[in-house]
C-alpha positions, -999 to 999 in steps of 0.1 A, spaced: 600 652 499 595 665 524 605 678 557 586 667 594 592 688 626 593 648 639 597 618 627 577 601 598 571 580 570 560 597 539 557 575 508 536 577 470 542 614 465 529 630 438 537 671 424 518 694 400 533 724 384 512 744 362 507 786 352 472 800 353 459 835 347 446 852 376 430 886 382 446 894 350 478 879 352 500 850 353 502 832 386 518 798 392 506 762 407 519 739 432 501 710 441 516 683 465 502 649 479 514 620 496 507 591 522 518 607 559 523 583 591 538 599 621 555 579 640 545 592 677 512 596 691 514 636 687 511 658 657 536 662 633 544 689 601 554 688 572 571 719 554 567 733 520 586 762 506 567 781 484 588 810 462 560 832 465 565 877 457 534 886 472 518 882 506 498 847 506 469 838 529 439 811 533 427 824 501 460 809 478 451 776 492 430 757 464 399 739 484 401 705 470 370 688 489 359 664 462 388 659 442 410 639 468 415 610 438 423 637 411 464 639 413 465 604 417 441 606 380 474 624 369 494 601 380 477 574 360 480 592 327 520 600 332 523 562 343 540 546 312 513 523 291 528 489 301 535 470 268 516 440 280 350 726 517 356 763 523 386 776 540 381 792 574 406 805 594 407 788 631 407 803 663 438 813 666 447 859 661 481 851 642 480 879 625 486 890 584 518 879 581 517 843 599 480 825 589 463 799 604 435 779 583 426 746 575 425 726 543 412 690 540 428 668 572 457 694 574 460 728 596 483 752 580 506 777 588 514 800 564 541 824 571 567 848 558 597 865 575 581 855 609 604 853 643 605 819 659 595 832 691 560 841 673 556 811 652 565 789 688 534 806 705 508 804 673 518 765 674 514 763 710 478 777 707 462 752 680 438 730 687 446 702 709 448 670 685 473 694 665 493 714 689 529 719 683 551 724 712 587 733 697 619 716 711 656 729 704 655 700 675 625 712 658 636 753 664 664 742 643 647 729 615 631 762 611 662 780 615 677 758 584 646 765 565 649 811 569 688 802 556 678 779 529 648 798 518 652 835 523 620 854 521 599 826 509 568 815 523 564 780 544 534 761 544 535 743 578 508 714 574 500 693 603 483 662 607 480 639 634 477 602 634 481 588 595 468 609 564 459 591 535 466 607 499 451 636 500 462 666 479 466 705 488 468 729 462 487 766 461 484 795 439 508 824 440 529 849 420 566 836 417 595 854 430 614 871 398 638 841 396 613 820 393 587 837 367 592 816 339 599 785 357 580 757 376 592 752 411 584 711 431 595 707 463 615 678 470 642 684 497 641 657 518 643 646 556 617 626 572 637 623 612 628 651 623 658 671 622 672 701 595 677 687 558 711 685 547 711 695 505 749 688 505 735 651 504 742 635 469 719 603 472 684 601 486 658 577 482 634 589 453 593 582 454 577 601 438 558 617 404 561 645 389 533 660 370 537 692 343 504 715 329 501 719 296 472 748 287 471 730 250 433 727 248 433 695 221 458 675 236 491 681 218 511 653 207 536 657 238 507 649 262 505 623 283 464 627 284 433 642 292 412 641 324 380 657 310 363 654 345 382 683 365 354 692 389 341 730 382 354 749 408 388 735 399 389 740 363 405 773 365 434 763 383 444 727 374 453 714 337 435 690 321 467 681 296 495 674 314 525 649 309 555 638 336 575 608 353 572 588 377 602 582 395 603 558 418 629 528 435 661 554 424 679 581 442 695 619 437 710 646 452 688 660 479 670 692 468 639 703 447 631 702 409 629 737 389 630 736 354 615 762 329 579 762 318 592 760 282 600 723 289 587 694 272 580 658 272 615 638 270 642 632 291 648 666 309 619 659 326 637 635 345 672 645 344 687 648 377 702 685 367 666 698 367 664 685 409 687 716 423 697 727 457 678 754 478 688 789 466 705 795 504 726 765 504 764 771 494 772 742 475 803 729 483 
């Protein structure tokens, strides 16, 4: 994963699933990191679907400041034992629906049901080092993503230049479909152009990382990080287990599984990586 408006190179990416209580009730976690290089001079995006039932804003975006080497913590514990700052929203009157904010080295655009007209003239209006002017290539990447994800959110997260690892962190209350399971993105295309899901081989880099809210480490645990800084602690496990899953391929889409899983070999089956709910399979 995932998808760039333009062409990039995306590598090392890691993905946290996990369900916290919130406000009184359950709410799921998506966490998502990776190694971004554009390959122009100009900004780039990438796109996250988020299968979010409720409005989301600045405020479901986790502020990570601090914790930058945390997922990659994770990723260490899942790894197989070898046997040798504040969110503020920027200057830019996009209104409830379509958000603007930033989070670490990223500007994002959080939107919902928006017209492509609007989201083209919020882009256009960003800050200079991240401004997004849309061609008829990048318009259709957006169109493929309102078929393939209909009435989800998209996280549009721009960066300019290289990002190192760095991770960004959502909260929100799942679509019915997806209550009791955990959703990953992973549909893939870093060229630029719309991702195809019909696609039954892509490259695969990348680890996945599951929550467990066991508070003694059950014996399906890949480990503990006792160190969570504070502020996080409410929304990111310290148990978790995963794979890592790297050098192979599969079928382009994204994992979903249910929360009830467990550490074995589902994790890593390829049936759990599905197409978008909008694509037709053929």
């Amino acid at each position: 994963m995932c998808i760039t408006l333009e062409p990039a190179t995306l590598a090392s990416t890691i993905l946290v699933a996990h369900e916290v209580e919130h406000d009184g009730r359950s709410v799921n976690v998506v966490g998502y990191q990776n190694k971004a290089s554009s390959a122009g001079a100009g900004p780039n995006a990438m796109i996250l679907p988020i299968p979010s039932a409720a409005p989301m804003g600045p405020a479901n975006c986790i502020d990570m400041t601090g914790a930058e080497q945390l997922f990659g913590r994770y990723e260490d514990l899942v790894r197989p034992v070898s046997r040798s700052r504040g969110l503020e929203d920027v200057a830019v009157a996009a209104g409830p629906d379509l958000r603007v904010f930033d989070s670490g080295s990223y500007t994002v655009v959080l939107t919902r049901r928006f017209d492509l007209e609007r989201l083209q003239d919020v882009l256009a209006a960003l800050p200079a080092d991240k401004r997004l002017e849309l061609g008829a290539a990048q318009m259709r990447v957006f169109d493929a993503f309102r078929e393939l994800y209909p009435g989800w959110h998209l996280a549009i997260c721009i960066w300019s230049g290289t990002v190192a690892a760095e991770p960004i962190l959502w909260w929100y209350e799942p679509l019915p479909a997806y209550v009791d399971k955990h959703f990953l993105p992973g549909l893939d295309a870093h060229d630029g152009n719309p991702p195809d899901p019909s696609l039954r081989s892509v490259p695969i880099d990348h680890t996945l990382i599951v929550g467990t809210d066991a508070k003694a480490g059950p014996p399906n645990a890949a480990g503990l990080v006792d160190d969570v800084p504070k502020p996080l602690r409410k929304w990111l496990p310290r148990n978790v287990f995963g794979a890592l899953l790297h050098n192979t391929t599969a079928r382009n889409g994204d994992w979903v599984f249910d929360k009830s899983i467990d550490r074995d070999s589902r994790l890593t089956h390829r049936r759990i990586r599905v197409p978008p709910p909008g694509h037709a399979a053929a």
